[in-house]
Kinemage of the C-alpha trace (Angstrom):
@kinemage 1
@onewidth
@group {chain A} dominant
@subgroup {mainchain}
@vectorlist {calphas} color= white
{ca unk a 1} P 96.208 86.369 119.406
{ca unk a 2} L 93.706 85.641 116.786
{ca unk a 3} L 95.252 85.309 112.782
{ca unk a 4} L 93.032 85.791 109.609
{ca unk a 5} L 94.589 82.760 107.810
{ca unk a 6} L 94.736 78.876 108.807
{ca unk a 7} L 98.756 78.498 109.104
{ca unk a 8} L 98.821 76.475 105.671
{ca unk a 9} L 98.168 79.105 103.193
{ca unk a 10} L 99.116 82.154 105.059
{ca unk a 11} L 101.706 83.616 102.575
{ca unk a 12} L 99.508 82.646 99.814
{ca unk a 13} L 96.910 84.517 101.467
{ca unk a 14} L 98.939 87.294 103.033
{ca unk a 15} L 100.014 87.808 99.319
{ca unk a 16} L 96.916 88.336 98.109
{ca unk a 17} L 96.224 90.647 100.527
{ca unk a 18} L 99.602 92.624 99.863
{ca unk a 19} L 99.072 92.394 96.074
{ca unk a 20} L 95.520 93.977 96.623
{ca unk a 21} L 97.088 96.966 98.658
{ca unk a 22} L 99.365 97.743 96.210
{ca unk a 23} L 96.616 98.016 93.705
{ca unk a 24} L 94.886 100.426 96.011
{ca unk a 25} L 97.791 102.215 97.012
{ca unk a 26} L 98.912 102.969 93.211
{ca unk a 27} L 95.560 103.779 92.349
{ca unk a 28} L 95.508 106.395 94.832
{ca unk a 29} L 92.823 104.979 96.813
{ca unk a 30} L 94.860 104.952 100.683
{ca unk a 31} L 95.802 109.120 99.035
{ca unk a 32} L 92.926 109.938 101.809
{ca unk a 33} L 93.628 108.087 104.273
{ca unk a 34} L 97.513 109.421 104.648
{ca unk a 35} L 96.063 112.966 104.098
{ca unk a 36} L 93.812 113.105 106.595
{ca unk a 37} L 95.871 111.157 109.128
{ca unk a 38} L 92.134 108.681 109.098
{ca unk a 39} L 93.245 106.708 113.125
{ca unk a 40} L 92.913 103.191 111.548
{ca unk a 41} L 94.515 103.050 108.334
{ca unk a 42} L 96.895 105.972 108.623
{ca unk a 43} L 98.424 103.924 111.509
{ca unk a 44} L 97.822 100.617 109.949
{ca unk a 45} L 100.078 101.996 106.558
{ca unk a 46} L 102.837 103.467 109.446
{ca unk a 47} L 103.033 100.205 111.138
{ca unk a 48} L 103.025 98.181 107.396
{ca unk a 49} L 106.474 99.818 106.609
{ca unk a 50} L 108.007 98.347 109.853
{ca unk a 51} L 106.213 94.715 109.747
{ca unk a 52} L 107.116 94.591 105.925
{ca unk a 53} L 110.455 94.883 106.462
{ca unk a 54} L 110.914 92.479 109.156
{ca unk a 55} L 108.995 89.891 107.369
{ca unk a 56} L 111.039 90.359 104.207
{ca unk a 57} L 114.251 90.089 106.566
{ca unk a 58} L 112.842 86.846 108.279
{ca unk a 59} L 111.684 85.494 105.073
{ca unk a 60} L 114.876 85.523 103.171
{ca unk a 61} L 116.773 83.831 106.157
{ca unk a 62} L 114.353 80.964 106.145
{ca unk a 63} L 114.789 80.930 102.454
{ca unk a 64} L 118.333 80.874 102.350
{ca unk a 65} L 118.654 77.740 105.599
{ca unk a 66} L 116.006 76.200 103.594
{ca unk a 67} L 115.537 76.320 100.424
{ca unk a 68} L 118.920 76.594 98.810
């Protein structure tokens, strides 16, 4: 599988990333997209909600055997 970030500033970079879909999403710029159903980033918002909430699981268990 091919990533978008090098390995050593991937949650730097992956927060950028989610910071700038907030933005969009609260400035009703993805509105469209959920309307219409649009095949890419309809599904790509769907699939979001899952991945988000597995890495927020997976991240605070590596936080908690790590960094307290």
């Amino acid at each position: 599988m091919s990533y978008p970030n090098m390995s050593y500033c991937a949650a730097e970079n992956t927060l950028n990333a989610i910071n700038q879909l907030v933005d969009l999403i609260q400035e009703g710029e993805k509105d469209e997209a959920v309307k219409t159903r649009d095949k890419y980033e309809y599904y790509a918002l769907k699939n979001i909600v899952h991945e988000a909430k597995l890495l927020s699981e997976i991240t605070e268990d590596l936080l908690d055997k790590y960094a307290n």
